[in-house]
Structure formats: structure tokens, C-alpha cells
C-alpha positions as CSV (number, residue, x, y, z in Angstrom):
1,X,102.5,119.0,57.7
2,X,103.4,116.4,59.9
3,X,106.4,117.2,62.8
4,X,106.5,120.4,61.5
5,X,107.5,122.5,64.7
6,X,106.9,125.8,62.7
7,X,102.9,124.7,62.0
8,X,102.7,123.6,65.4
9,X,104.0,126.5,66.9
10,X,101.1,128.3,64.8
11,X,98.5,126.1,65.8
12,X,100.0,125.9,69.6
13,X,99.5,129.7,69.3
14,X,96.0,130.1,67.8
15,X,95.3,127.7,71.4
16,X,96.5,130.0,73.7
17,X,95.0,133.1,72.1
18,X,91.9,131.4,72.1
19,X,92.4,131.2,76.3
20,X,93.7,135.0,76.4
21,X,90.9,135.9,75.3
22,X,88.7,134.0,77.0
23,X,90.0,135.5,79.8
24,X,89.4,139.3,78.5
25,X,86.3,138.2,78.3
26,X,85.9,136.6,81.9
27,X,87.7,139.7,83.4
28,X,86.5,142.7,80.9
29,X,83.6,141.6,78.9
30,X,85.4,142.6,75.8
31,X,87.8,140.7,73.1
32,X,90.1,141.8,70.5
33,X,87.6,141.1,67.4
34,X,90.4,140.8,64.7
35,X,92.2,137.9,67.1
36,X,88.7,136.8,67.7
37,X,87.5,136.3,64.0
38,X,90.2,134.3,62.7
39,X,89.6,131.4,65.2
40,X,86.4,131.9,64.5
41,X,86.6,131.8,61.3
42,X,88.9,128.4,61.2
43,X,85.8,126.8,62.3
44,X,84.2,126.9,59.0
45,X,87.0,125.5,56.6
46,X,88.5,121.7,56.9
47,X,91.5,122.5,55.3
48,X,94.9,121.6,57.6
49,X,97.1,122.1,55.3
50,X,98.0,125.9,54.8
51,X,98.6,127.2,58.7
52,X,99.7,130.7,57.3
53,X,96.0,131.3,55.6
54,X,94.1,129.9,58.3
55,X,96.1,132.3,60.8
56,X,97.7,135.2,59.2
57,X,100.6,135.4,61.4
58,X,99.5,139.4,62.2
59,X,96.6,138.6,63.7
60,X,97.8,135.5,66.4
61,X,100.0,137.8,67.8
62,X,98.2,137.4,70.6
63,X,98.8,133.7,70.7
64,X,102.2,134.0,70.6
65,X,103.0,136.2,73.4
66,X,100.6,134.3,75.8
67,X,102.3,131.2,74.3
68,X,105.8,132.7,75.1
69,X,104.5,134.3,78.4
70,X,102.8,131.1,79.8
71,X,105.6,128.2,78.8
72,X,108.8,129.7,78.3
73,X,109.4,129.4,82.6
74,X,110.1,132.9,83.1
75,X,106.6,134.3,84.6
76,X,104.8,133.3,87.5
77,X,102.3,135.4,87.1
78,X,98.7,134.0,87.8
79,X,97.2,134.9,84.5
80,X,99.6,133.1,82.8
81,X,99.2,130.3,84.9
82,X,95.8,130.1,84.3
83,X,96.3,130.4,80.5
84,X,98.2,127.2,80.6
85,X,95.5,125.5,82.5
86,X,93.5,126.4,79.7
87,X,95.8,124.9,77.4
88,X,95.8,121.6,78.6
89,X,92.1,121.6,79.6
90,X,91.9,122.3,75.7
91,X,94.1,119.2,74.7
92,X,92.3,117.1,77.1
93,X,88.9,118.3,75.6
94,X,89.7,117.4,72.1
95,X,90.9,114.0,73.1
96,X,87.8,112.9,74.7
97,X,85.8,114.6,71.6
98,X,87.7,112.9,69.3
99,X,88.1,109.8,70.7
100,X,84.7,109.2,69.8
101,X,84.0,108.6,66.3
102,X,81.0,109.1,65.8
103,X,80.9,112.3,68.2
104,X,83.5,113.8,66.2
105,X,81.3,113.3,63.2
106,X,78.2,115.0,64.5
107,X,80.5,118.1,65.8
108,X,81.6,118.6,62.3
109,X,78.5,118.0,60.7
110,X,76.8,120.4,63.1
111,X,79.7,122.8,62.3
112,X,79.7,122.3,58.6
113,X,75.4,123.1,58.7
114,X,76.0,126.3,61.0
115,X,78.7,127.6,58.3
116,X,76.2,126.7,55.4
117,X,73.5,129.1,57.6
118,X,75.8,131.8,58.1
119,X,76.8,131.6,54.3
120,X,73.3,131.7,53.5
121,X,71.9,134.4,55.5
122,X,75.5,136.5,54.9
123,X,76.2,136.7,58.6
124,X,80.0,138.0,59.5
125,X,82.4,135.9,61.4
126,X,81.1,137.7,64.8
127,X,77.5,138.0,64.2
128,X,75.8,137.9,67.4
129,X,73.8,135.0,65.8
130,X,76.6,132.9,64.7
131,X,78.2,133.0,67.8
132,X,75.3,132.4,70.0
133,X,74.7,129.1,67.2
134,X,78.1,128.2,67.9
135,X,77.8,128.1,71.7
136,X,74.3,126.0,71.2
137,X,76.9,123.5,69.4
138,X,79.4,123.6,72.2
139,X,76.5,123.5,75.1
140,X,74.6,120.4,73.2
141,X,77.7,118.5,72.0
142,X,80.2,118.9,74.8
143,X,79.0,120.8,77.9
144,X,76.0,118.7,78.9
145,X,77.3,114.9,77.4
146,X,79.6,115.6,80.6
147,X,82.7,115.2,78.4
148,X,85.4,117.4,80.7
149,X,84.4,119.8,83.3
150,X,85.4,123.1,82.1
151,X,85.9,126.1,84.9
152,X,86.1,129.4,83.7
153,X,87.6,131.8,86.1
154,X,86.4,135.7,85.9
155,X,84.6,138.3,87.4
156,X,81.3,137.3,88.1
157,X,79.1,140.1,86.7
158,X,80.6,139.5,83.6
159,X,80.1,135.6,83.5
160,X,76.6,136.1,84.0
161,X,76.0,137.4,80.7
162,X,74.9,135.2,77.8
163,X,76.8,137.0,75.1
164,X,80.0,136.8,77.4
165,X,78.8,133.1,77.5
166,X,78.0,132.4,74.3
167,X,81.2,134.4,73.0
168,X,83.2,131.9,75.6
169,X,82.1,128.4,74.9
170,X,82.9,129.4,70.5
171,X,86.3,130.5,71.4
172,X,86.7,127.1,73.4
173,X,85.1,125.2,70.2
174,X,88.0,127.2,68.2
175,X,90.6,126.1,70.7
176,X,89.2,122.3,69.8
177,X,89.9,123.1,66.5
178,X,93.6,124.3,67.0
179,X,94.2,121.4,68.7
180,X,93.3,118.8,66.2
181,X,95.6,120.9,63.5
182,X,98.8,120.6,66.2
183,X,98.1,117.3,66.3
184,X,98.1,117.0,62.8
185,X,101.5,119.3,62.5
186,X,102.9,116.2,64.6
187,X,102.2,117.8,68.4
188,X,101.8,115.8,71.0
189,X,100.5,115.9,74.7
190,X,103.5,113.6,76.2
191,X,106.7,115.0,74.2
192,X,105.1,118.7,74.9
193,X,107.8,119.4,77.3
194,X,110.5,118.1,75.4
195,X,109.9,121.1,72.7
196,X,108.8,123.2,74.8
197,X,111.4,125.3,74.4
198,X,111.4,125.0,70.8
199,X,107.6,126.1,70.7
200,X,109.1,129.5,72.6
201,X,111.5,129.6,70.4
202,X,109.7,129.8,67.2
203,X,106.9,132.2,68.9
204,X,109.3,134.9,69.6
205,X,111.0,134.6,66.0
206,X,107.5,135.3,64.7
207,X,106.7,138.2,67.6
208,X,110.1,139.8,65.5
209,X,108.8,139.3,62.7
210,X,105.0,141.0,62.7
């Protein structure tokens, strides 16, 4: 999969739809569950190899409209802007979780025993449970070792509410997880804006296509 600007445009996607809705959430209290559940489901699988299973191109199209919206230079609009402060907060994240070997291991593990639960006591992809389970990982793990401040912008009264909260920190978990698979399609942080364009490119042939 490696270099692959048609995976990373996928994974690059399944990142910014993972900050758009993050920000419905911030802003509405509400999120698109079928855009939700398939980040949330790529939490509980290892497999990097098949993009197209992981996110069914119908359901990111989300992702790639924010990911066409936010880099392709054409919108100044602050949303957008914020979106792609999101994005690279997200890369930066994964770097200092996975710079760490042995915190790297411990997130998986925790993630690969919070699947097994689920599994075990049938819980959906979106059960209030599994969610709230997932943002216990991403509160224990990442928000309080002090790893990157994270800022989510929103209206307050929704903010304040622990299942906006707990929806919020999972979908950044997800976004963690769609990091590490562009980095694995061969995406990287410094030649980002040399295919840039490219990314665009390959979102909008896909926003044709669904």
C-alpha cells in the first residue's frame, strides 16, 4: 500500500471527516451516525491493507468534501480553517503517540480488550457504552499523560455534555487511527503540500463517483 496516493487520499479523508464531525458535534450536538460508525468501527480491526473495506467509499463522503473544502485553496471560510487545524493537530497527535513504543502498545492493547468487550456483550458500533469506553481510553492514554493539548472549539452548552464528550475524544482516537494508515499508504507530514493538490484531486474523482 505504500505511496499509494489513491489509499492515502482515503485515509486523508476518513481524517477530516473525523474533524467534521467533531465539529457537528461541538456546534449541534449531533453527528451523521453512518459517517460516524465506520471510523468507529476501524478502531477494532488491525488490518491496513484493504482501504476500500475499512471505508466504503459511500460513507466518507463526508471526508472528502471537507478534504476538498479545507486544502484545495479555494475557501476561506472559518470552518474550514478550523478543520484543517484539526488535521494537523491529528498528525501531530499520532506522532507523539506513536513515537512511543511502548505507549503505542498499551493503546492497542486497550483498544483490542474494549473490542473483545463490545463483541462479547453484542454492543453496536455506537453504543452509548462503547463510546463512553472509548473516550476513558483516549482520556487515560492521551488527554491526561499531557501528550498534545487538544482545543476543541464549539458552542459551549453543547461541550458541556459528557456524551458530546465522550462521542468527541473516540472520533479523535479514530482520527489517530487514519493517520497511522496514511502513513502506511506512504503519506507524509513534510511532502503534504507537495501533493496537496493531488490529495484534491483524487477526492473530487471519488465525490463523482458516489
Amino acid at each position: 500500500m505504500a505511496n499509494d496516493i489513491y489509499a492515502q487520499t482515503q485515509a486523508f479523508a476518513a481524517i477530516c471527516q473525523a474533524g467534521a464531525l467533531i465539529q457537528d458535534l461541538a456546534n449541534c450536538g449531533t453527528w451523521d451516525e453512518d459517517a460516524a460508525a465506520i471510523l468507529i468501527k476501524s478502531l477494532a480491526t488491525d488490518s491496513t491493507n484493504d482501504l476500500e473495506q475499512l471505508y466504503p467509499p459511500k460513507y466518507l463522503k463526508k471526508g472528502y468534501f471537507s478534504l476538498v473544502q479545507c486544502f484545495s485553496g479555494n475557501t476561506g471560510e472559518q470552518r474550514y480553517l478550523q478543520l484543517a487545524k484539526y488535521v494537523i493537530l491529528f498528525v501531530r497527535l499520532e506522532r507523539k503517540v506513536t513515537k512511543s513504543a511502548t505507549a503505542a502498545e498499551r493503546l492497542a492493547r486497550r483498544l483490542s480488550d474494549n473490542t473483545a468487550e463490545a463483541r462479547s456483550r453484542h454492543l453496536s458500533v455506537l453504543d452509548p457504552d462503547l463510546i463512553a469506553n472509548l473516550s476513558n481510553i483516549y482520556k487515560s492514554e492521551i488527554s491526561d499523560t499531557g501528550l498534545l493539548k487538544f482545543n476543541i472549539y464549539g458552542k459551549k452548552n453543547m461541550l458541556q455534555q459528557l456524551h458530546i464528550q465522550h462521542k468527541i475524544r473516540a472520533l479523535i482516537l479514530a482520527a489517530i487511527k487514519a493517520v497511522i494508515l496514511w502513513r502506511s499508504a506512504g503519506g507524509r507530514r513534510r511532502s503534504f503540500i507537495f501533493k496537496r493538490s493531488r490529495l484534491v484531486e483524487c477526492a473530487n474523482t471519488r465525490l463523482k463517483q458516489i
